[in-house]
Residue frames as a rotation matrix with the C-alpha (Angstrom) as fourth column:
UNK 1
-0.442 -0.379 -0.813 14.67
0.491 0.656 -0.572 -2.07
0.751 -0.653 -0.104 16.91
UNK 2
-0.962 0.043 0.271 13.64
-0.189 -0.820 -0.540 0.91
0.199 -0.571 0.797 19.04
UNK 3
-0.410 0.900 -0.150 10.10
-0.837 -0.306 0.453 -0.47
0.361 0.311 0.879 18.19
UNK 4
-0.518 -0.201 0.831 10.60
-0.708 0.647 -0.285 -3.56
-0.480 -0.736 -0.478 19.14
UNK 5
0.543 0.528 -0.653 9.64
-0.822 0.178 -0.541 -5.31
-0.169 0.830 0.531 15.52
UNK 6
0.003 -0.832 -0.555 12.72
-0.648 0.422 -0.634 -6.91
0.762 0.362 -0.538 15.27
UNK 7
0.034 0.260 0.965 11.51
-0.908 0.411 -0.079 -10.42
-0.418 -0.874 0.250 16.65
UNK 8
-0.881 -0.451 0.143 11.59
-0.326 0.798 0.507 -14.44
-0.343 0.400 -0.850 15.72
UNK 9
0.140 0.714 0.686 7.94
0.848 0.271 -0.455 -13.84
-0.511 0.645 -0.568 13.98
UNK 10
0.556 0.086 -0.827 9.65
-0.420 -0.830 -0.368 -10.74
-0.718 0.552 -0.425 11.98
UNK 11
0.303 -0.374 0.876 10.48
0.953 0.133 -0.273 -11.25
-0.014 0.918 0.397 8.29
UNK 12
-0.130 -0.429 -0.894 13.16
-0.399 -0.802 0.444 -8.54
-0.908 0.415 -0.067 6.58
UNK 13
0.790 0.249 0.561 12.79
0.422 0.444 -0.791 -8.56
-0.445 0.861 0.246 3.17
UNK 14
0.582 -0.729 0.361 15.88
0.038 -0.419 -0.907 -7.54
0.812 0.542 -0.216 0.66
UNK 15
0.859 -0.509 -0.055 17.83
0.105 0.070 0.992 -6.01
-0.501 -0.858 0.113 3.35
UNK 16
0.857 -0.319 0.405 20.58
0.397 -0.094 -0.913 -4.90
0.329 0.943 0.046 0.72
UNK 17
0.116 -0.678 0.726 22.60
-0.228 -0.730 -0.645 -2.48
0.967 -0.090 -0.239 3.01
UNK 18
0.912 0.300 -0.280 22.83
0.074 0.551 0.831 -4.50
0.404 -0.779 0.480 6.14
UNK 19
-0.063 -0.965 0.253 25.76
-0.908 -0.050 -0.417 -3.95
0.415 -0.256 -0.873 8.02
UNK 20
-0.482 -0.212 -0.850 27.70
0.243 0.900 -0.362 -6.94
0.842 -0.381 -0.382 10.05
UNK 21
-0.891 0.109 0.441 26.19
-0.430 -0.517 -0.740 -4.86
0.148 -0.849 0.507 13.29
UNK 22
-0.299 0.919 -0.258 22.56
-0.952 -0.306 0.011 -5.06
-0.069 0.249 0.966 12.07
UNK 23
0.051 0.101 -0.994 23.08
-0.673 0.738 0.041 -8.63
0.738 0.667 0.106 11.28
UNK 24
-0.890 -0.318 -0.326 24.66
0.133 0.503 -0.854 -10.11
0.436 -0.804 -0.405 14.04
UNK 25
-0.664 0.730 0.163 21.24
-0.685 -0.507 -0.523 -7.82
-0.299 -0.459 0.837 15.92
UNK 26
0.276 0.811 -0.515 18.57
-0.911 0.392 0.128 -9.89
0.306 0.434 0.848 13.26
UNK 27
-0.179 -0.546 -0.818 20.63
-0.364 0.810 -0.461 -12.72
0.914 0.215 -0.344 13.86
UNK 28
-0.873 -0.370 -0.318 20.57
0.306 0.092 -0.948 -12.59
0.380 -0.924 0.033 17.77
UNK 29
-0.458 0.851 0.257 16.76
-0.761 -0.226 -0.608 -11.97
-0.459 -0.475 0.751 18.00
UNK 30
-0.792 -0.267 0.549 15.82
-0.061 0.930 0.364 -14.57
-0.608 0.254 -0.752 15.32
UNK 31
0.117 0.504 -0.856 14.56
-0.395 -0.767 -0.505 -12.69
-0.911 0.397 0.109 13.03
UNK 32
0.056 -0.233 0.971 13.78
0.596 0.788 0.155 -13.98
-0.801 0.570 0.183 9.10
UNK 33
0.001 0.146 -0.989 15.24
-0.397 -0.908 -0.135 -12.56
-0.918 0.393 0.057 6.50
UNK 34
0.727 0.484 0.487 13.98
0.279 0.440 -0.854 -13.05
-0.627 0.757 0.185 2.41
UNK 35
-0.632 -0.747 -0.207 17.01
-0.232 -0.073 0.970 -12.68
-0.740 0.661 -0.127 0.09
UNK 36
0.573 0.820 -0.017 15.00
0.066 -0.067 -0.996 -11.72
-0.817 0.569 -0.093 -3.42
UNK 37
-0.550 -0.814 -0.186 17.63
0.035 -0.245 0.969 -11.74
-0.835 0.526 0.164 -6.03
UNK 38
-0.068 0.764 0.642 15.26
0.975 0.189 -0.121 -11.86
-0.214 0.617 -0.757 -8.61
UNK 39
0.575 0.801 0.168 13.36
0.790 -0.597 0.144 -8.85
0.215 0.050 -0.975 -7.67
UNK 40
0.604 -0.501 -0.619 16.64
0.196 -0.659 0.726 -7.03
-0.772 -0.560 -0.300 -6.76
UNK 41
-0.578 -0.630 0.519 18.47
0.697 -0.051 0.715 -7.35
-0.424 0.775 0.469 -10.15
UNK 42
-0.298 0.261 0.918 15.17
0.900 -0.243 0.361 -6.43
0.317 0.934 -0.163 -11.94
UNK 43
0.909 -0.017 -0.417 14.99
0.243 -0.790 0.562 -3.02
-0.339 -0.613 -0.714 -9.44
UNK 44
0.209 -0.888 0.410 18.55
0.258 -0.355 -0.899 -2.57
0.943 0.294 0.155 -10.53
UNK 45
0.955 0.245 0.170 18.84
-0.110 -0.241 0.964 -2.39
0.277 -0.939 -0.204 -6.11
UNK 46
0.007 -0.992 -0.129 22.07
-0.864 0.059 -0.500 -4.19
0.504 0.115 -0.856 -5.59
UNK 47
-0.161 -0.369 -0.916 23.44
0.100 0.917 -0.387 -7.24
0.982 -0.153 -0.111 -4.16
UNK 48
0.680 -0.270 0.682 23.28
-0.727 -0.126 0.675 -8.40
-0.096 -0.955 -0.282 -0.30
UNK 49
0.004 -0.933 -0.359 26.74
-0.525 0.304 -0.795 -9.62
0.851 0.192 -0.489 -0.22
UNK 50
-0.701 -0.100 0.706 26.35
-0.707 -0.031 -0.707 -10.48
0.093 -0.994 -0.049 3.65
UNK 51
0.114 0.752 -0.650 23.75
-0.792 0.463 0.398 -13.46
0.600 0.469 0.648 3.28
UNK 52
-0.163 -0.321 -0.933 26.09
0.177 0.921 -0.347 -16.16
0.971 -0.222 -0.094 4.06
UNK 53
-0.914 -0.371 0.165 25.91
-0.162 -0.041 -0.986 -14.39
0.372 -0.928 -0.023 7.81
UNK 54
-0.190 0.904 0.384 22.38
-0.890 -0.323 0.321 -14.03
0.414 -0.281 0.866 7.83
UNK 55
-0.921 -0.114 0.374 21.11
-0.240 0.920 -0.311 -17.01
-0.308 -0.376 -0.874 9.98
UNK 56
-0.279 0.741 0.611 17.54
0.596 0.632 -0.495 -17.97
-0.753 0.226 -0.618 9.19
UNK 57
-0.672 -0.311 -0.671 18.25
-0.568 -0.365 0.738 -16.69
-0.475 0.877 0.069 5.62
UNK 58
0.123 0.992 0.016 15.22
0.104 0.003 -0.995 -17.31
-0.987 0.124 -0.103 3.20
UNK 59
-0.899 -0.058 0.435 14.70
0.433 0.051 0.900 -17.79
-0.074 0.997 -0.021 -0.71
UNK 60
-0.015 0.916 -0.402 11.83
0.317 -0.377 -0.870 -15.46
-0.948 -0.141 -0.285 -1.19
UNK 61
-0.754 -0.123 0.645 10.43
0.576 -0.595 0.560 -13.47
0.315 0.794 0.519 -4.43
UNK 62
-0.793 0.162 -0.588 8.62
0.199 -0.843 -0.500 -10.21
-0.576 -0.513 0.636 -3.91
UNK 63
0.421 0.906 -0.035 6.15
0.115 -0.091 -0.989 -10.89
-0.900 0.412 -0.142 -7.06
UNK 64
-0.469 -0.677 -0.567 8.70
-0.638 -0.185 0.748 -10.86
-0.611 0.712 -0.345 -9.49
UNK 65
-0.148 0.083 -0.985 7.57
-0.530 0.835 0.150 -14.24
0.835 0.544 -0.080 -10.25
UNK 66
0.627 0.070 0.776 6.41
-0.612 0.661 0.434 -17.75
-0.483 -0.747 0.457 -7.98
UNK 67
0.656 -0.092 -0.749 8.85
-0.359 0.835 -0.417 -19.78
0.664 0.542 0.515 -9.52
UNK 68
0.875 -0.286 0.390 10.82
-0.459 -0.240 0.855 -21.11
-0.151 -0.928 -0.341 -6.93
UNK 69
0.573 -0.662 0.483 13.01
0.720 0.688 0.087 -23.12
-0.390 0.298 0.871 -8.98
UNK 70
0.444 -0.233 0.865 13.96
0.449 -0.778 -0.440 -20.00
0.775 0.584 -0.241 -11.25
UNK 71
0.686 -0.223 0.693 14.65
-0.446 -0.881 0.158 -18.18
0.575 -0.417 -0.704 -7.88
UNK 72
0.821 -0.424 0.381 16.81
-0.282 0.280 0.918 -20.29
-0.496 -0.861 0.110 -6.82
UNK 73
0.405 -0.372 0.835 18.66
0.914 0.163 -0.371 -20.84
0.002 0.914 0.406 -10.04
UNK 74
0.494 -0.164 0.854 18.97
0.137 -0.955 -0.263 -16.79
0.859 0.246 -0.449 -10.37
UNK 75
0.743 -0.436 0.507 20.01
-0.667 -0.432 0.607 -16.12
-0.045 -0.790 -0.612 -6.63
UNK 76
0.713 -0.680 0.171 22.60
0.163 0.398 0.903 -18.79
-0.682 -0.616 0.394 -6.67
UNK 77
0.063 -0.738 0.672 24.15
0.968 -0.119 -0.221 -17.39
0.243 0.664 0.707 -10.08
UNK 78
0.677 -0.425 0.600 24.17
-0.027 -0.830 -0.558 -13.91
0.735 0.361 -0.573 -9.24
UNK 79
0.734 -0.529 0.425 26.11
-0.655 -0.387 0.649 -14.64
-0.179 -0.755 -0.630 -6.00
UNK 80
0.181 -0.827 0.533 28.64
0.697 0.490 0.523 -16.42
-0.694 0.277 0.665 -7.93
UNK 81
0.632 -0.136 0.763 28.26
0.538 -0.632 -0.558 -13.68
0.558 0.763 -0.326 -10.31
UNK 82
0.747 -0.085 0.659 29.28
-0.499 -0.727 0.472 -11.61
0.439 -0.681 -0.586 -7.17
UNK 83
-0.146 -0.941 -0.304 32.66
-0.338 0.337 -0.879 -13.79
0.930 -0.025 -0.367 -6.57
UNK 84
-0.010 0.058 0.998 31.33
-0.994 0.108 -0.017 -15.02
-0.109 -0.992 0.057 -2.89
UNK 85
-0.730 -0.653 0.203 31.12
-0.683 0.711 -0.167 -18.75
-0.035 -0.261 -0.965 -1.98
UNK 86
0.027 0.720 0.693 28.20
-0.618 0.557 -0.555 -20.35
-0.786 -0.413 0.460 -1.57
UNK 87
-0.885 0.040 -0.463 27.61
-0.403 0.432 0.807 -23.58
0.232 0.901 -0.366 -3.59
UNK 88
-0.389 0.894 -0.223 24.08
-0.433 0.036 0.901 -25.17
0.813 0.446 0.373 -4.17
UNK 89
-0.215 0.343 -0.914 23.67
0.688 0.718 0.107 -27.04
0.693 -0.606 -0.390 -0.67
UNK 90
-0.902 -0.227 -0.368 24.05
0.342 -0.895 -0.287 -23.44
-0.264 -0.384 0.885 0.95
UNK 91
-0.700 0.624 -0.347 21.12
-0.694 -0.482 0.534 -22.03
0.166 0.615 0.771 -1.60
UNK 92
-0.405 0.496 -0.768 19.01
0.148 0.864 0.480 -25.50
0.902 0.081 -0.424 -1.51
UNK 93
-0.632 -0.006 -0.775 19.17
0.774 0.035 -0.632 -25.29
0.031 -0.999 -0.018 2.61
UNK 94
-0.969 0.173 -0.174 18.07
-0.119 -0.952 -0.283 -21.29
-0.215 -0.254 0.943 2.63
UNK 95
-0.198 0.886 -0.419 14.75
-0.532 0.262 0.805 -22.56
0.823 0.383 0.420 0.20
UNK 96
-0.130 0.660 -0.739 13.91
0.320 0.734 0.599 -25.30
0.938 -0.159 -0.307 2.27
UNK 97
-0.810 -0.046 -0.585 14.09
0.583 -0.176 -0.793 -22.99
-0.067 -0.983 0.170 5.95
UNK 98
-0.700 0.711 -0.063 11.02
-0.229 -0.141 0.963 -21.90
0.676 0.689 0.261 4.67
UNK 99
-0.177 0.735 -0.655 9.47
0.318 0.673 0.668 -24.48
0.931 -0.090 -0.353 6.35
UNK 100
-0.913 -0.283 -0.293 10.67
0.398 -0.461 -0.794 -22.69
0.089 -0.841 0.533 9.51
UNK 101
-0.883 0.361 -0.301 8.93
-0.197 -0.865 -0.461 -19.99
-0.427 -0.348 0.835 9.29
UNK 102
-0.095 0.984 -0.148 5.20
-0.549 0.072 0.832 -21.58
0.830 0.161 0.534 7.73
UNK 103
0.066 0.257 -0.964 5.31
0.784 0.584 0.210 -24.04
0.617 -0.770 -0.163 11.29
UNK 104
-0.876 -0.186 -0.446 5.50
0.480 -0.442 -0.758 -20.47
-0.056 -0.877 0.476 12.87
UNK 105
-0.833 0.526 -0.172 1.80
-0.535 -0.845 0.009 -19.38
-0.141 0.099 0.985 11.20
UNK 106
0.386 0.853 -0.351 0.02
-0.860 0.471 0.198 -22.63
0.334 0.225 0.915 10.82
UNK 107
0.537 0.103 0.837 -0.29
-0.732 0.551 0.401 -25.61
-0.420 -0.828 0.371 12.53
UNK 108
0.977 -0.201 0.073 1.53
0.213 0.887 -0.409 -28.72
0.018 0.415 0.910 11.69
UNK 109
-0.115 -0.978 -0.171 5.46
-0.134 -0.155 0.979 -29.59
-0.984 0.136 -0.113 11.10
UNK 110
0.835 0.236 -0.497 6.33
-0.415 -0.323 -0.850 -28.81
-0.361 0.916 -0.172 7.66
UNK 111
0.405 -0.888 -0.216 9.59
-0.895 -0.434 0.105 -30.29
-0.187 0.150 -0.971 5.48
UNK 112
-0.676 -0.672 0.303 10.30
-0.706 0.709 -0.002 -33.76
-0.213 -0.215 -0.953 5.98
UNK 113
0.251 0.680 -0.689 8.45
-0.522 0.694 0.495 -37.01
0.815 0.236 0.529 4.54
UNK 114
-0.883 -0.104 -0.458 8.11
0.248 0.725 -0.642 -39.00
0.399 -0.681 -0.614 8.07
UNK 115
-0.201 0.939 -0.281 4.99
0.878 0.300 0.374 -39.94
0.435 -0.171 -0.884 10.32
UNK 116
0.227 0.634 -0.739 2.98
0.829 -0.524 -0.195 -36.88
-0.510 -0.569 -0.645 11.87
UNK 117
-0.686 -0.613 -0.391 4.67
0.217 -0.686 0.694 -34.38
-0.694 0.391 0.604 9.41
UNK 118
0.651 0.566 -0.506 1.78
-0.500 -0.182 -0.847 -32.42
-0.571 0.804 0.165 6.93
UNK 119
-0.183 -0.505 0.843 2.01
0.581 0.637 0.507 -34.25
-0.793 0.583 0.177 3.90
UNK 120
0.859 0.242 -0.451 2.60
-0.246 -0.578 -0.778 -31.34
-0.449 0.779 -0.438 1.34
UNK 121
0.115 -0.667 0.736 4.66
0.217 0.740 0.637 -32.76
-0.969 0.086 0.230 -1.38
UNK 122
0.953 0.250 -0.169 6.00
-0.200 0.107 -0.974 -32.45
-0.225 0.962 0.152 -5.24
UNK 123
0.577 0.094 0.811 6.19
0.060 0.986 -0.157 -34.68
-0.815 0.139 0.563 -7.27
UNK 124
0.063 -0.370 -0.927 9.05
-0.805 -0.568 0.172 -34.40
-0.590 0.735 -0.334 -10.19
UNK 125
0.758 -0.133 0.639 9.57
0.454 0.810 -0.370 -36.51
-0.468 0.571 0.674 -13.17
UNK 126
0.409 -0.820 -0.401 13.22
-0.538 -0.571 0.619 -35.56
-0.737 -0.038 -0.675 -13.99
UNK 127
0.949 -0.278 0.148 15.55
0.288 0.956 -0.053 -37.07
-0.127 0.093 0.988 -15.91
UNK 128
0.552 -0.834 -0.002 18.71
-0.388 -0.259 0.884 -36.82
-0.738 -0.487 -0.467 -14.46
UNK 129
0.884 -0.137 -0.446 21.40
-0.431 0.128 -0.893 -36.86
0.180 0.982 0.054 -17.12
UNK 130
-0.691 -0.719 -0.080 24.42
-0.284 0.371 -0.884 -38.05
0.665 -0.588 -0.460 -14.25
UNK 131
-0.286 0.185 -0.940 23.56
0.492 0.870 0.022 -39.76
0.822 -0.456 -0.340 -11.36
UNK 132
0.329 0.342 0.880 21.34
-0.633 -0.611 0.474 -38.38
0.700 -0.714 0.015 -8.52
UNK 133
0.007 -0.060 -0.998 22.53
0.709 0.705 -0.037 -39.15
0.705 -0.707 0.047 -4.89
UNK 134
0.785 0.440 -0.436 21.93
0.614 -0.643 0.457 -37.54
-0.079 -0.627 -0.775 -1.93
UNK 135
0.048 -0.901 -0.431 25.63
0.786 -0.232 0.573 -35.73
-0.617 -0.366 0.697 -2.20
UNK 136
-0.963 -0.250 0.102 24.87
0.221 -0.509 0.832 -33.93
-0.156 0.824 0.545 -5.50
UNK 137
-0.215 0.970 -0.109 21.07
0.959 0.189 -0.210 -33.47
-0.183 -0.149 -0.972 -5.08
UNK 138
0.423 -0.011 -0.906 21.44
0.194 -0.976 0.102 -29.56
-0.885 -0.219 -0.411 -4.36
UNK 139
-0.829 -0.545 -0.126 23.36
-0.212 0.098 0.972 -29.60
-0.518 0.833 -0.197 -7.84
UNK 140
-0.802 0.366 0.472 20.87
0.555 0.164 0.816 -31.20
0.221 0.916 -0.335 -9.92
UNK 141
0.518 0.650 -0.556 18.06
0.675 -0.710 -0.202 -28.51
-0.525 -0.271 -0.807 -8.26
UNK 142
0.049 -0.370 -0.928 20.45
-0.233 -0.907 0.350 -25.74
-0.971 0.199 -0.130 -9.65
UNK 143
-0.577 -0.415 -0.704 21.82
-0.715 -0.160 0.680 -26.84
-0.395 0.896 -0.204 -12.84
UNK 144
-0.987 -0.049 -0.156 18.99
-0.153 0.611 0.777 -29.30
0.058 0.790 -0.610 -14.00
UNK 145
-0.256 0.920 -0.297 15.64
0.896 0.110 -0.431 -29.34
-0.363 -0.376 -0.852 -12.30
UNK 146
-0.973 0.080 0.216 13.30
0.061 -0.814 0.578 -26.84
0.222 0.575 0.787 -13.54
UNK 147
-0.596 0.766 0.241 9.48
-0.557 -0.178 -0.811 -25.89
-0.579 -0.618 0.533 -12.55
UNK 148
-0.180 0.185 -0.966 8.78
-0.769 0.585 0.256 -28.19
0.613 0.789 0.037 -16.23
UNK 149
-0.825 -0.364 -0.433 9.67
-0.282 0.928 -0.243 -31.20
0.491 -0.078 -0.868 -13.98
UNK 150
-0.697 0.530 0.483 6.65
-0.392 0.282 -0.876 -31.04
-0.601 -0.799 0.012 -11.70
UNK 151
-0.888 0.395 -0.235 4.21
0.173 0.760 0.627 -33.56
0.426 0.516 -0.743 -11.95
UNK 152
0.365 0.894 -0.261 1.97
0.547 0.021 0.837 -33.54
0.754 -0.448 -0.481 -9.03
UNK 153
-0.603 -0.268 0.752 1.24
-0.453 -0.660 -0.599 -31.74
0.657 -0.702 0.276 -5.80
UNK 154
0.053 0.722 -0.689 -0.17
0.615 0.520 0.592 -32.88
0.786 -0.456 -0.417 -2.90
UNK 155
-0.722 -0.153 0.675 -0.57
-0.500 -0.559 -0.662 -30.07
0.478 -0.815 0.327 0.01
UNK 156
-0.321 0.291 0.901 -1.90
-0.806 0.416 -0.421 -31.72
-0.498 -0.861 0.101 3.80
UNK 157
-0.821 -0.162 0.548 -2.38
-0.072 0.981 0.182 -35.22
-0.567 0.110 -0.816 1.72
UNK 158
0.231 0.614 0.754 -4.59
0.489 0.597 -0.636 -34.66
-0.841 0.516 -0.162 -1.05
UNK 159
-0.383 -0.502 0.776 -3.85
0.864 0.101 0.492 -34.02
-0.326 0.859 0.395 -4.75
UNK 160
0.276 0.713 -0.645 -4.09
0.246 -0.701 -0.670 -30.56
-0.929 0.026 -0.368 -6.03
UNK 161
0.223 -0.435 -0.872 -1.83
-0.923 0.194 -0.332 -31.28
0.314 0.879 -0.359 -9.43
UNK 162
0.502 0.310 0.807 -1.84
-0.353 0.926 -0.136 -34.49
-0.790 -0.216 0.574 -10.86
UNK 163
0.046 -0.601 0.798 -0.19
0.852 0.441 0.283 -35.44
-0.522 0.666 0.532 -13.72
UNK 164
-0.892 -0.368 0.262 0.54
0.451 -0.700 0.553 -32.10
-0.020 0.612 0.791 -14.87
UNK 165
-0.677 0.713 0.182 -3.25
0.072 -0.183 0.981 -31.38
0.732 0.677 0.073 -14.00
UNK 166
-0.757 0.379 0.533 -5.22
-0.653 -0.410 -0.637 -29.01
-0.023 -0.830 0.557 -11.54
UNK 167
-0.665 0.517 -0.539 -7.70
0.672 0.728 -0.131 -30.93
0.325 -0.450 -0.832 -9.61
UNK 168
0.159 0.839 -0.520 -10.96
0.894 -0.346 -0.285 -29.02
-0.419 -0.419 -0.805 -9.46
UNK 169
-0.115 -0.291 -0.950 -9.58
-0.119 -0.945 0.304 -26.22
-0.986 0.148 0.074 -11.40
UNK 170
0.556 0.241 0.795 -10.72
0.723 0.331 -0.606 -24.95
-0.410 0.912 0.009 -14.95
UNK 171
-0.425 -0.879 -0.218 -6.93
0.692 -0.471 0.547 -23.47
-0.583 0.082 0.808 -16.07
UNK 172
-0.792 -0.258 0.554 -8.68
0.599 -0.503 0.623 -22.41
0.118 0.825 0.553 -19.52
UNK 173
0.392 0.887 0.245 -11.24
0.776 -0.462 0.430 -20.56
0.494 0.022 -0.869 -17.88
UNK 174
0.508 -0.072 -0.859 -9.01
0.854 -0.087 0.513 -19.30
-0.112 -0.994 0.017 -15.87
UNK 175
-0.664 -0.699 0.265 -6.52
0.603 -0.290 0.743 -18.08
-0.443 0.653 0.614 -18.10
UNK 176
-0.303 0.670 0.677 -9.69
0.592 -0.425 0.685 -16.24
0.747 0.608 -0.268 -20.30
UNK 177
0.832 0.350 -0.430 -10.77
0.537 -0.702 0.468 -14.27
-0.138 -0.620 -0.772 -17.29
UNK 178
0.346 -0.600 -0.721 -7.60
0.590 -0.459 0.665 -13.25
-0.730 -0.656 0.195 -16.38
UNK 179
-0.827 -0.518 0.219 -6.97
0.389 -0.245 0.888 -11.85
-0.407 0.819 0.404 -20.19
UNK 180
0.254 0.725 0.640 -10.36
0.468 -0.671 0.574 -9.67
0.846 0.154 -0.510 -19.91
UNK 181
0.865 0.446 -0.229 -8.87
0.496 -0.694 0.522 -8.53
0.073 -0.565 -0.822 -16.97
UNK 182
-0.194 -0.967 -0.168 -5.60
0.556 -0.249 0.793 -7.51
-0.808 0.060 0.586 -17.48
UNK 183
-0.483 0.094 0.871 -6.81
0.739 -0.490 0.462 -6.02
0.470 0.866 0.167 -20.53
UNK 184
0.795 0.433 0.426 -9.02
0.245 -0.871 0.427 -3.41
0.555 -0.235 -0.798 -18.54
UNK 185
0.779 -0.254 -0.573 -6.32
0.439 -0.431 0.788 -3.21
-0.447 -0.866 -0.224 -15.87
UNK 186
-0.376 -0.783 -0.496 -3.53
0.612 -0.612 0.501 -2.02
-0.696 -0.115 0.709 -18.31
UNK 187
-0.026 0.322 0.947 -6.30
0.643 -0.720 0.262 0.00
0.765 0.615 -0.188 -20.64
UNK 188
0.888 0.443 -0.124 -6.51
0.392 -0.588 0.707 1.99
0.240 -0.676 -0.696 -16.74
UNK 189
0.443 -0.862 -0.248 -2.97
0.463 -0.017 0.886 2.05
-0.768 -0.507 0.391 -16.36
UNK 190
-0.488 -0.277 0.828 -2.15
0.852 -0.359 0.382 3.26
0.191 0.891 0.411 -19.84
UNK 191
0.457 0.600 0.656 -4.55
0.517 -0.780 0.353 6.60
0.723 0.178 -0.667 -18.61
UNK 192
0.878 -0.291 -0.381 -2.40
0.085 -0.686 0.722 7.52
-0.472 -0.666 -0.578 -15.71
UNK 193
0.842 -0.508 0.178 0.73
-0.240 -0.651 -0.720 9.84
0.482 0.564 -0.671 -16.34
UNK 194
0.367 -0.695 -0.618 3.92
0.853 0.517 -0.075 9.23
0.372 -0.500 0.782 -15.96
């Protein structure tokens, strides 16, 4: 604070040991903070317990993984693991304020399917085993959607996954690079001491 960092284009990541002080403070400047449950279990870090106060509270992962479905899945069981309240419209809401904070680094409104809104979009092919309505939506994102379901993407209105298939992209070439390099990068890592 003393630095004056703590602003409404500052991200906190983790944040684990937040007091209610500190909050209320991140809160009252409008400040975003990433809630990584993911990347905090597999640290063995601990829990922020204090979330629900956080206002422009974030679903984030630190490189654990990009799945955003998974990280929402994982963060909304361990904080039921952790006896606290939230239920999936709470956890659903945090993911999609997101959009907040990308309409503070790039142009356009972000979030909503309506006229003048970027059109970045995906596309699921579910199949809901109970009925999907807008009341239980946040519900079938936790306990039934999965990153499997995507079909297509479309980011600022054109198609970068299609039917399960990169546009302009050769995956299995991709995939073969990266497995000549990962092979040198942990034959370099396997030379340094622990």
């Amino acid at each position: 604070d003393e630095y004056g960092l703590l602003t409404d284009n500052a991200l906190l990541v983790h944040g684990l040991y937040l007091n209610e002080d500190e909050i209320g403070k991140i809160n009252e400047r409008g400040v975003f903070f990433a809630h990584n449950p993911r990347s905090n279990m597999n640290n063995h870090v601990g829990y922020c317990s204090h979330i629900r106060d956080v206002k422009n509270l974030l679903i984030g992962t630190d490189g654990c993984g990009g799945n955003m479905f998974e990280e929402l899945k994982i963060g909304f069981f361990k904080h039921k693991d952790e006896g606290l309240s939230w239920w999936p419209p709470q956890y659903v809401e945090a993911m999609n304020r997101g959009y907040r904070l990308v309409e503070k680094y790039f142009d356009g409104s972000f979030g909503r399917v309506e006229v003048g809104m970027v059109a970045d979009l995906v596309v699921t092919d579910y199949h809901n085993p109970t009925p999907l309505v807008q009341e239980n939506a946040a519900s079938h994102f936790i306990w039934g959607m999965s990153s499997n379901c995507v079909e297509s993407v479309i980011v600022d209105g054109k198609v970068v996954m299609g039917n399960r298939t990169f546009a302009h992209l050769d995956v299995d070439e991709i995939y073969r690079e990266a497995a000549k390099v990962a092979k040198r990068v942990w034959k370099e890592v396997d030379t340094i001491a622990p």
